[in-house]
C-alpha positions as CSV (number, residue, x, y, z in Angstrom):
1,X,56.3,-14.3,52.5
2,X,54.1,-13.7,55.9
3,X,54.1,-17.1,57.5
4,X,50.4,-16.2,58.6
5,X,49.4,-15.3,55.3
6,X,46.1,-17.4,53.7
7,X,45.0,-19.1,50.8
8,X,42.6,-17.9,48.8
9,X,40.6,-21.1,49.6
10,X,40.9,-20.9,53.4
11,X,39.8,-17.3,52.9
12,X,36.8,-17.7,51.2
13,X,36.2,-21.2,53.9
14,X,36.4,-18.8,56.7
15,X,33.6,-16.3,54.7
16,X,31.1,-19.5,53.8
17,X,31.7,-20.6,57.9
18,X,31.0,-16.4,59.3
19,X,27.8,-16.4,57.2
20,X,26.6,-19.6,58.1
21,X,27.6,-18.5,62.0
22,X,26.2,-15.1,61.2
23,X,22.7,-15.6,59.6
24,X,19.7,-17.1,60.2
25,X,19.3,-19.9,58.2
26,X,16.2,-18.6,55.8
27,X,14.7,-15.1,56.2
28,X,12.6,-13.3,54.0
29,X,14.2,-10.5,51.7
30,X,12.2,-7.5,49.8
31,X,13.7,-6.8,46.6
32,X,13.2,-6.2,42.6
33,X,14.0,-8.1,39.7
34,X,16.8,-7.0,37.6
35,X,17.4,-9.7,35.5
36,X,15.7,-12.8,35.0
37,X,16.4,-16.4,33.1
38,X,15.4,-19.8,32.9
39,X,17.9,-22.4,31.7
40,X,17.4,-25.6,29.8
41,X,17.0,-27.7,33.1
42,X,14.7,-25.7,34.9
43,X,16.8,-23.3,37.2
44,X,15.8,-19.8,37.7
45,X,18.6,-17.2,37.6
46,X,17.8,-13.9,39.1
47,X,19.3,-10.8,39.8
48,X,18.0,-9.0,42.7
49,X,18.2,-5.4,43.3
50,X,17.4,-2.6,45.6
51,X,17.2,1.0,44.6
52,X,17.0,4.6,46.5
53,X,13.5,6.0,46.8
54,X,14.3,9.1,45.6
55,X,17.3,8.6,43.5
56,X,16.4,5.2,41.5
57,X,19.8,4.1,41.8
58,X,20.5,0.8,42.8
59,X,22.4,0.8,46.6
60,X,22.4,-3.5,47.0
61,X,22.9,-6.1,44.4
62,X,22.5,-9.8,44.7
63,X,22.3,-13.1,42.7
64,X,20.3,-15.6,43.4
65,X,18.8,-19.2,42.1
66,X,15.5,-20.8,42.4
67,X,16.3,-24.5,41.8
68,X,13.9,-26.2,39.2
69,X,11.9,-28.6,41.8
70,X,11.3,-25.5,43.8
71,X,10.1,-23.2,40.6
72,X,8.0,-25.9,39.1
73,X,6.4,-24.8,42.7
74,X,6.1,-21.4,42.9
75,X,5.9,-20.4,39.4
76,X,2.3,-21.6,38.6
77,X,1.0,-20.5,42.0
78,X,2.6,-17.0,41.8
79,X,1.3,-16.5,38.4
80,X,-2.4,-17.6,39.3
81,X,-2.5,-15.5,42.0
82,X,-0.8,-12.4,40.9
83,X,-1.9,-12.3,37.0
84,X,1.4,-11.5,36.6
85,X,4.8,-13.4,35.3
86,X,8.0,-13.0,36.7
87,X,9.7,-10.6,35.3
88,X,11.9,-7.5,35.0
89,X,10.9,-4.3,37.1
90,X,8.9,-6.8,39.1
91,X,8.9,-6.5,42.7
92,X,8.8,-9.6,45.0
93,X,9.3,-10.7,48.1
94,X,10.7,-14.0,49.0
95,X,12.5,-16.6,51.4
96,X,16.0,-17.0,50.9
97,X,18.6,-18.9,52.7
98,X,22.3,-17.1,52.1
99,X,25.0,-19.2,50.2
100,X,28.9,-18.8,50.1
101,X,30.1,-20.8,47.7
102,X,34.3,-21.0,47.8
103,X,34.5,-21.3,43.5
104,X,30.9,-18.8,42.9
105,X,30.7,-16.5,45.8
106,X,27.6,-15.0,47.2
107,X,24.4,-15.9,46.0
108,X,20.7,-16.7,47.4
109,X,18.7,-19.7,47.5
110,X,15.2,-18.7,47.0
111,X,12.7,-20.8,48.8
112,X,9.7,-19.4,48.6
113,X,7.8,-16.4,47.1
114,X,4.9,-14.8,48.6
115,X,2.5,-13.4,46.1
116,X,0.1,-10.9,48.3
117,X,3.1,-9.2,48.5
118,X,3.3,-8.4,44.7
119,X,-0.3,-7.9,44.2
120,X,0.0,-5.6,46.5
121,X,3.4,-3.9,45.2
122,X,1.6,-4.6,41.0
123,X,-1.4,-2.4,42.4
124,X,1.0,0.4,43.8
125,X,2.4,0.4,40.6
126,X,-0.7,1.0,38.5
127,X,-2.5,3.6,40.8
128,X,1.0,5.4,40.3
129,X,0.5,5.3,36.8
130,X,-3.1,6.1,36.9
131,X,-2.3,9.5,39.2
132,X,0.6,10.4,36.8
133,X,-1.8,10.7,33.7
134,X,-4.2,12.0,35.5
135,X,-1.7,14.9,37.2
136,X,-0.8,15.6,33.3
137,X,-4.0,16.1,32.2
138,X,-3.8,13.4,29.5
139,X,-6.0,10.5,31.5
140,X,-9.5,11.8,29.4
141,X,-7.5,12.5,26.7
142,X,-9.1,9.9,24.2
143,X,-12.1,9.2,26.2
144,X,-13.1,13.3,24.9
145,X,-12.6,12.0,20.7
146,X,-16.0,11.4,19.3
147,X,-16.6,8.1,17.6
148,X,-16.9,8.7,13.7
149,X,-20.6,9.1,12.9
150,X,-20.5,6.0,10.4
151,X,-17.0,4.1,11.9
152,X,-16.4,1.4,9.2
153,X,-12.5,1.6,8.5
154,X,-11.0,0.0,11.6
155,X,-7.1,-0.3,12.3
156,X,-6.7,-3.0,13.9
157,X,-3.5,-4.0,16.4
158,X,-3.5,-7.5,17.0
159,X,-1.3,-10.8,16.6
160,X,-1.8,-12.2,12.9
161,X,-2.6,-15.7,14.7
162,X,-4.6,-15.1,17.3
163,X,-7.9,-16.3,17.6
164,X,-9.2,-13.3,18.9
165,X,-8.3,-11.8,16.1
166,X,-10.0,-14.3,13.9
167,X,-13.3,-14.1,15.7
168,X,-13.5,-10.1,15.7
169,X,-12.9,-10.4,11.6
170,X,-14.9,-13.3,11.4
171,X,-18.1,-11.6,13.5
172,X,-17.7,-8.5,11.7
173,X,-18.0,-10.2,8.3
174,X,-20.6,-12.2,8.9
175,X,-23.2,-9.7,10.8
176,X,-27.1,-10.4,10.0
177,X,-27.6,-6.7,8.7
178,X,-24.6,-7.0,6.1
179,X,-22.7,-3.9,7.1
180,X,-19.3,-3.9,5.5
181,X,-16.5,-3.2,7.5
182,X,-12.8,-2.2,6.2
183,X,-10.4,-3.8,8.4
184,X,-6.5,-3.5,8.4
185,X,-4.4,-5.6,10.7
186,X,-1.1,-3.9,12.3
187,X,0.5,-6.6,13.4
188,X,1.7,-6.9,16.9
189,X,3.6,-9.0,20.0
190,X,0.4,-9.3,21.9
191,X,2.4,-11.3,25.4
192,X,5.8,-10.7,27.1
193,X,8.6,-8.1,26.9
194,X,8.1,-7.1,23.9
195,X,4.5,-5.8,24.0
196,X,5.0,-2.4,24.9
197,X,7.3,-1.4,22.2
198,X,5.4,-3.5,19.8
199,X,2.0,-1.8,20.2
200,X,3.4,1.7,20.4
201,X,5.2,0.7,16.8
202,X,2.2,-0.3,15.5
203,X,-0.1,3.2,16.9
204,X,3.4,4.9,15.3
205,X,2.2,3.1,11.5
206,X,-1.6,3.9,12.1
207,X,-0.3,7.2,12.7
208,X,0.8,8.0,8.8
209,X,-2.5,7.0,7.6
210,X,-4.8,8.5,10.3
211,X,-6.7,10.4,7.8
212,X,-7.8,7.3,6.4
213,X,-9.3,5.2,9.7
214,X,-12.0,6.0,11.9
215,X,-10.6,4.3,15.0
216,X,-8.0,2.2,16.2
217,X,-8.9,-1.2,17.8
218,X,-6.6,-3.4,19.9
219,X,-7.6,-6.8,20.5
220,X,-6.1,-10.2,21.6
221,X,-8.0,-12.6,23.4
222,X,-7.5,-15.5,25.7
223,X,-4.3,-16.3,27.4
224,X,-3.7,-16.0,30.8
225,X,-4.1,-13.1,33.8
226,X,-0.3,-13.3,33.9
227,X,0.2,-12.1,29.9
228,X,-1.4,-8.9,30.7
229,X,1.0,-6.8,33.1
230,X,2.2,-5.0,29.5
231,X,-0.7,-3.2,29.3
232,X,-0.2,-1.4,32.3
233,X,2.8,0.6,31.2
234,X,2.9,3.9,31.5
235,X,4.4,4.5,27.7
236,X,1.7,2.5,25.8
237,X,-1.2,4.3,28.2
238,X,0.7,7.6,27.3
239,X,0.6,6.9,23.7
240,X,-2.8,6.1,23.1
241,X,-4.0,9.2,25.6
242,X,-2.2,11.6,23.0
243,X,-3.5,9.4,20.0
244,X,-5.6,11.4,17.1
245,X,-8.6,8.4,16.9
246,X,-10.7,6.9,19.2
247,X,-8.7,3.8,20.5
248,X,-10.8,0.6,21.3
249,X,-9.9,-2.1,23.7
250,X,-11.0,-6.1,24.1
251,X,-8.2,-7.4,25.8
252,X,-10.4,-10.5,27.0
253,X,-10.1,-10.3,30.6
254,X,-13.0,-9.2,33.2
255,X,-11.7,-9.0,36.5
256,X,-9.6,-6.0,36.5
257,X,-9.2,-2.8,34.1
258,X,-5.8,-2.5,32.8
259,X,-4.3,1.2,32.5
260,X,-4.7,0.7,28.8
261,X,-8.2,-0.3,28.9
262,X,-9.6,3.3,31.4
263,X,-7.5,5.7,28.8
264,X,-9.0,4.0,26.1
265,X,-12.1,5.2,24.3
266,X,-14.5,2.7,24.6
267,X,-13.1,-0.4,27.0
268,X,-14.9,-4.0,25.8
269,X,-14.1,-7.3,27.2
270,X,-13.5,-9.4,24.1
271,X,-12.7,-8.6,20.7
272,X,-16.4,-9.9,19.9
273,X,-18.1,-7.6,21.8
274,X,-15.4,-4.9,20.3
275,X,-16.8,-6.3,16.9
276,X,-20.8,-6.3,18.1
277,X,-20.5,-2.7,19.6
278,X,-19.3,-1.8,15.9
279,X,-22.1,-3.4,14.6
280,X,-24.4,-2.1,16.8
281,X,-22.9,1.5,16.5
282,X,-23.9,1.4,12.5
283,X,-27.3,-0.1,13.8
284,X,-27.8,2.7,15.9
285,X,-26.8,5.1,13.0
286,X,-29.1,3.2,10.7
287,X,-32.2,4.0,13.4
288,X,-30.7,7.2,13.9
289,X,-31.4,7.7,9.5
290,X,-34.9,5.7,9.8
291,X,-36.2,7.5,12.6
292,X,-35.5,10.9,10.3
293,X,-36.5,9.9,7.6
294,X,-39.7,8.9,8.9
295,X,-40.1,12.2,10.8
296,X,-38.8,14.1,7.2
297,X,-42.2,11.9,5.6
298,X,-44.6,13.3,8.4
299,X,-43.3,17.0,8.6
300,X,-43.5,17.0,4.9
301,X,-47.1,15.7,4.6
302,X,-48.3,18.1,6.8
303,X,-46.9,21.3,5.1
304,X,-47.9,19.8,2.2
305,X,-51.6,19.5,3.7
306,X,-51.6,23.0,5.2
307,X,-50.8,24.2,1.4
308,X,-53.1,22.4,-0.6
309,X,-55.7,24.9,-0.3
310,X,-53.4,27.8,-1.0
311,X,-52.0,25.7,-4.1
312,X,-55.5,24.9,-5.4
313,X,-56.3,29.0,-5.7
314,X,-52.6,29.5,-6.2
315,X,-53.3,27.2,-9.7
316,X,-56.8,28.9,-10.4
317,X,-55.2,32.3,-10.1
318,X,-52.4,31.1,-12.7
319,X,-54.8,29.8,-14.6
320,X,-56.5,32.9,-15.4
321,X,-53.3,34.5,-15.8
322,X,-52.4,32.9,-18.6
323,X,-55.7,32.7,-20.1
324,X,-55.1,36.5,-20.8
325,X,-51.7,36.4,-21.4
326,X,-51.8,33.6,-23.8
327,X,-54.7,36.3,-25.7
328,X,-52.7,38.9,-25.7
329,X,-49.6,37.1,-26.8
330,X,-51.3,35.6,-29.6
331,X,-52.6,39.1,-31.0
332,X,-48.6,40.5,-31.2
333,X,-48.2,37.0,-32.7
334,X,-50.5,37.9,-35.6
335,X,-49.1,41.2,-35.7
336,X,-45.6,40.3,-36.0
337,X,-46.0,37.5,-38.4
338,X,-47.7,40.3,-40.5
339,X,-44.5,42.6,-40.6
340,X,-42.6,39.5,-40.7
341,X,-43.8,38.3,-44.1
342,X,-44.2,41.9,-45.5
343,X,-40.5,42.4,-44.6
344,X,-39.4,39.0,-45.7
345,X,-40.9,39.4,-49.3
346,X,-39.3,43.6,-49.6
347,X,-35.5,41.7,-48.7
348,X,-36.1,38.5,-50.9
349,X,-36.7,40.9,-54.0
350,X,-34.2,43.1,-53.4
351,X,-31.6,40.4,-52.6
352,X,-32.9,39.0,-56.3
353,X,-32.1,41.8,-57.9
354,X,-28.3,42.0,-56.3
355,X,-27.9,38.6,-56.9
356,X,-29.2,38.9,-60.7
357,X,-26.0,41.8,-60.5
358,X,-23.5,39.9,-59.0
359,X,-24.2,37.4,-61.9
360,X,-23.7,39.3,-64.6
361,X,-20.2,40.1,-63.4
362,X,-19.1,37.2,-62.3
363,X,-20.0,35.7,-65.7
364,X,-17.5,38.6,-67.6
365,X,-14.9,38.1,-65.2
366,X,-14.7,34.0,-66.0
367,X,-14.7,34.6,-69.7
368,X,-11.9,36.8,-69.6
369,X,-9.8,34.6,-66.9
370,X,-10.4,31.2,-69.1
371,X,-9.0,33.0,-72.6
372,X,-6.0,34.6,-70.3
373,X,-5.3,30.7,-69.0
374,X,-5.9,29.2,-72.7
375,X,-3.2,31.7,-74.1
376,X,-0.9,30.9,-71.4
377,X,-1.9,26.7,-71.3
378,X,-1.1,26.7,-75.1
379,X,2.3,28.2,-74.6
380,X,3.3,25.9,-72.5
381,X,2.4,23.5,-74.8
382,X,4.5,24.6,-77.8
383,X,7.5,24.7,-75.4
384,X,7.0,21.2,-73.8
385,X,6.9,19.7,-77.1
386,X,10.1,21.6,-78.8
387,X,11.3,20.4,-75.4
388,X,9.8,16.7,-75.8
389,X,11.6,16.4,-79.3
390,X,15.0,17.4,-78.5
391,X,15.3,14.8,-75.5
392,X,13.4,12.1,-78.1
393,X,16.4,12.5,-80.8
394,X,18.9,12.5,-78.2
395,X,18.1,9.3,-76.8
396,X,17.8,7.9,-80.1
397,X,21.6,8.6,-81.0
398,X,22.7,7.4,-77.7
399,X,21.0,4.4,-78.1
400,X,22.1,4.1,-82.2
401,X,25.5,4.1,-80.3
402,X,24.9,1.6,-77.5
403,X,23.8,-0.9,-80.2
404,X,27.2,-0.5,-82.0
405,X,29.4,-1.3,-79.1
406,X,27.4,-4.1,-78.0
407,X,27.5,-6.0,-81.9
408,X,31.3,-5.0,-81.6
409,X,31.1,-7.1,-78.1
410,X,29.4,-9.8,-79.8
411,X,31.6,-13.4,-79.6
412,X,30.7,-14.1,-83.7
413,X,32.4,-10.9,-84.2
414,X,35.4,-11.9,-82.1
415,X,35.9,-15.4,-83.5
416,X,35.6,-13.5,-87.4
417,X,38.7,-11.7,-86.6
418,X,40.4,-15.7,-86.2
419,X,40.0,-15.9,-82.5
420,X,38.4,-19.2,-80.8
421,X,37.0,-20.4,-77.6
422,X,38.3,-23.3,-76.3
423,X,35.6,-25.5,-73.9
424,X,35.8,-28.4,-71.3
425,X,32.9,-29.7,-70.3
426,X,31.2,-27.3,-71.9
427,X,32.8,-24.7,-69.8
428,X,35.0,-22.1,-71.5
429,X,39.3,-22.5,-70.3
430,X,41.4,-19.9,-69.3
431,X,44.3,-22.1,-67.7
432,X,44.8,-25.3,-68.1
433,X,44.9,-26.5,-64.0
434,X,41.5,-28.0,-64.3
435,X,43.0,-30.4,-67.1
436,X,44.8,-33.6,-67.6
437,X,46.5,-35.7,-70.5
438,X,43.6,-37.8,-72.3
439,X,40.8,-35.2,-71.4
440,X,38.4,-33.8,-75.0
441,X,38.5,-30.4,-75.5
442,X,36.3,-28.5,-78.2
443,X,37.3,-25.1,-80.0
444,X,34.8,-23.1,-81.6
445,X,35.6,-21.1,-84.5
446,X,34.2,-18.7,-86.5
447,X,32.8,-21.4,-88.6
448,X,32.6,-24.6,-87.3
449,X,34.0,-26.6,-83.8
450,X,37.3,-29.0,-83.5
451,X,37.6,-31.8,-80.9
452,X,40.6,-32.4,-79.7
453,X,42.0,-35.3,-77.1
454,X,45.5,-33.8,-74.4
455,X,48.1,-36.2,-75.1
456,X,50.5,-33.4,-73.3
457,X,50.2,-30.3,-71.0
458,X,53.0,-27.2,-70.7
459,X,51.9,-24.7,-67.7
């Protein structure tokens, strides 16, 4: 073992003691959020990363802490002046002071964080995104739909609870000129990671039934500036630029278009102005239908005035016309109902005479078929009762013969030939189990009964 060798302790002592010589004690540090989480006390955990430019790989990796009296600081004053939460992909600038801990290692102590800074970095981001679409072609994408002429059955992407949500149904339902409105919620994370992937599920189930909608409506209303960085991805502008129906927006903010809202069709501020530009859109329409129908009225009144004269000698003309031809119609009337009748009266006689013929016939042919059918009916007859008689006299001996074995069954018959029939309880015995010594028994015989008392039984 090297005498000069070191503990791991007085290693890491002499690291903490170089950086504390070899820094300054706070400077401000550019870098982007890689991972971010609040524990149940209040402290911050970050992970801060830098990457290449051109390569998007990360070249520097840190941790470092914001400790909860210092983020119940920053947070609220980042947030209010950036719209925007911390989060991943978020870039940031802030002052640090460099800790070398001997157990933890390396981290930074974040002191401070300076918003502009973001703004600044947030609205790089989006004009990057806003040149991308617009350098694929896809920015006017949706903007170019055309709004169904009548646009009644509405998609709508939305949370369930929001109240945004409940106005826009609520306004829609209950509009003075009592248009009715089909409305089918999709429902949505409207705030935080989540969003993105949430709406573009949602456009993905609207999807299978676009055949059915008109348009597609996202709404969400209130919340703060910070909840709406998610609608200024790339992905869910993409989507709905490449989208089949017009998409509306009322994200209910006014300061600032998000990406979402300029690729949109038709960008409103609050899902109740989404709801009255609906409303408005059928009243148009209904105008639209007024306004030709009233122009249909005076267009046809005037053609219709220009061609009454012609009409009015149109209907003399006619007139006259079928004065004549109702004159010379009714003469070939006349004459045909002259041939009619003559004709009628020549083919009623002769048919007469035919049918007088037919008669005749028909009444020889019947004679003859009723004598053939009385010939053949009465020998049938003779045969069914020869028949009828031999069946009648053989029953009557079988039955002569039943009779005789039944008297031969008869018990009087039985008890003649000096048999009797003992009882007990005036049920005839076969054995004597069901008896005992001192029971009556009665025997029948042929003429006349005995009563008898047990004095002893043999099995």
């Amino acid at each position: 073992m090297q005498a000069d060798a070191l503990s791991l302790l007085e290693l890491n002592t002499r690291i903490k003691d170089a950086i504390k010589a070899g820094t300054e004690k706070t400077c401000w540090v550019i870098g982007e959020i890689s991972e971010i989480k609040v524990n149940y006390s209040g402290h911050c955990y970050l992970e801060l990363v830098q990457k290449d430019q051109e390569s998007d790989q990360i070249i520097a990796r840190n941790r470092a802490t914001i400790w909860a009296a210092t983020f119940r600081l920053v947070k609220p004053y980042f947030e209010t002046t950036t719209g925007q939460s911390l989060v991943n992909g978020l870039g940031i600038l802030v002052k640090v002071s460099v800790e070398f801990h001997e157990v933890y290692g390396l981290s930074l102590n974040i002191l401070d964080i300076e918003p502009t800074y973001t703004v600044g970095e947030l609205a790089v981001r989006k004009q990057k995104i806003i040149d991308r679409l617009t350098q694929e072609g896809v920015i006017e994408m949706n903007r170019e739909l055309e709004l169904p002429f009548l646009c009644r059955k509405i998609a709508v992407i939305s949370s369930e609870t929001a109240a945004g949500y409940g106005d826009f149904i609520h306004q829609l339902q209950h509009n003075v000129a009592g248009y009715k409105f089909y409305c089918m919620l999709f429902s949505a994370v409207m705030q935080g990671d989540e969003t993105e992937k949430s709406i573009i599920k949602a456009l993905d189930r609207i999807y299978d039934y676009e055949k059915f909608f008109d348009a597609v409506v996202i709404i969400r209303g209130g919340g703060s500036q910070a909840d709406l960085s998610c609608f200024n991805s790339y992905w869910l502008a993409y989507h709905i630029t490449q989208f089949p129906l017009p998409v509306l927006t009322g994200i209910g903010h006014e300061q600032d278009d998000s990406v979402v809202d300029i690729v949109a069709h038709t960008r409103l501020k609050t899902p109740t102005a989404v709801a009255e530009f609906l409303i408005n859109n059928l009243n148009r329409v209904e105008e639209l239908l007024d306004e030709v129908a009233n122009r249909i009225a005076v267009e046809a009144g005037l053609f219709l005035e220009s061609r009454n004269d012609e009409l009015i000698l149109t209907i003399k003309n006619i007139q006259l016309s079928l004065k004549d031809n109702l004159n010379t119609i009714q003469s070939e009337l006349v004459h045909c109902n002259n041939n009619l009748i003559n004709r009628t009266r020549k083919i009623v006689h002769s048919k007469r005479l035919d049918l007088h013929r037919r008669e005749v016939i028909v009444g020889m042919m019947a004679h003859k078929q009723i004598a053939d059918r009385i010939m053949v009916i009465e020998s049938y007859a003779h045969l069914i009762h020869r028949e009828l008689t031999y069946c009648f006299n053989k029953t009557k001996h079988e039955l002569i013969s039943v009779v005789g074995r039944i008297r031969l069954l008869n018990p009087q018959h039985v008890l003649k030939r000096g048999y009797s029939i003992t009882f007990s309880n005036n049920k005839s015995l076969k054995d004597v189990d069901s008896l005992i010594e001192g029971d009556t028994i009665e025997t029948l015989l042929y003429k006349g009964k005995i009563r008898s008392t047990i004095k002893k039984l043999t099995s």
